[in-house]
Structure formats: C-alpha cells, structure tokens
C-alpha positions as CSV (number, residue, x, y, z in Angstrom):
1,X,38.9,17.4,16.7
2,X,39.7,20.7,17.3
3,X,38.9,23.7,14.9
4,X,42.2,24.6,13.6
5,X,41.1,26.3,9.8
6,X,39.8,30.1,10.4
7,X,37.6,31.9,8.6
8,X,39.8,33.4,5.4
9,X,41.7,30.0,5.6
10,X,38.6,28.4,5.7
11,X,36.9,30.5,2.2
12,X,39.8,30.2,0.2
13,X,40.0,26.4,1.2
14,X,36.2,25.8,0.1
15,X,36.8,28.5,-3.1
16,X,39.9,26.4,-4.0
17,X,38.3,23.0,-3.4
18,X,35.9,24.2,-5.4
19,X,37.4,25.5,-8.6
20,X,39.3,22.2,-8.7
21,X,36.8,19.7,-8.6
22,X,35.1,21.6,-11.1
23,X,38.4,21.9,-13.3
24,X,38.3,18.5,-13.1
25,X,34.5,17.9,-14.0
26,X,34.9,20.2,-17.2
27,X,37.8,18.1,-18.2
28,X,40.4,20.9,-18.4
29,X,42.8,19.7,-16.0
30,X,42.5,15.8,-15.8
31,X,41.7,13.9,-13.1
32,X,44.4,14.9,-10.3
33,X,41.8,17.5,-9.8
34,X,39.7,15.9,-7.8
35,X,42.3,16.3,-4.9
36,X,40.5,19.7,-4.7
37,X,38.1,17.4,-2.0
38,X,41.0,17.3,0.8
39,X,40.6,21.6,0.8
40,X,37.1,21.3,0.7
41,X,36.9,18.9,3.1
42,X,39.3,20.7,5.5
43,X,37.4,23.7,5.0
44,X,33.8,22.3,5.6
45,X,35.1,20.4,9.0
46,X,37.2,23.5,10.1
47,X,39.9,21.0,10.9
48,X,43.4,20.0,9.1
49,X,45.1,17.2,10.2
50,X,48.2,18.8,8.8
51,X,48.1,21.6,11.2
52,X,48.9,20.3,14.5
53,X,51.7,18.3,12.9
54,X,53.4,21.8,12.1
55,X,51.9,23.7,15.2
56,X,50.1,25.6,13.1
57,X,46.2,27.2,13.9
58,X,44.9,30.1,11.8
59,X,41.6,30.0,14.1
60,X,41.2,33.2,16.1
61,X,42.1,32.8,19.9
62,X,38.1,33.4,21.5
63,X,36.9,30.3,18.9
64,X,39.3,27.8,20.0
C-alpha cells in the first residue's frame, strides 16, 4: 500500500472520523455514525483504497 492521503486530507479525515464516532457515542446522530471509522481509518494508514480506483493522490510528490 502506497500512501495516497496527504497531510490536510489526512487531518480533516481523522477530525471528521472523529466528530462522527463521537456523534454517534453521544447518541445525537444514531448509529450510521460509526461509519466515521472508514475516514479515520484512511487517515491513520495514509492510504484510501478509493483513490487509485479514481486516479486520485493528494500526497505531495517527494513523499510518494
């Protein structure tokens, strides 16, 4: 795997992830919050497997 998520991409993934697990947590917005672990996720590994599908890479060019 291939880091494909840079930095920005990669905060507002976690920040994102984040919020919506704890959303969930609190009860506010039921339990189709929890999908806020795929951005998390992605964000942590610095890898989408969505990305390469779309030829898509936000990572700068000296990190690949």
């Amino acid at each position: 795997m291939k880091a494909n998520v840079g930095t920005m991409d990669r905060v507002l993934r976690v920040t994102a992830g984040l919020a919506l697990i704890g959303l969930a947590a609190s009860g506010t917005v039921g339990a189709w919050g929890y999908v806020g672990v795929v951005p998390l996720l992605t964000g942590l590994l610095r890898f989408c497997p969505v990305y390469p599908l779309i030829g898509m890479n936000t990572c700068p060019m000296e990190k690949r």
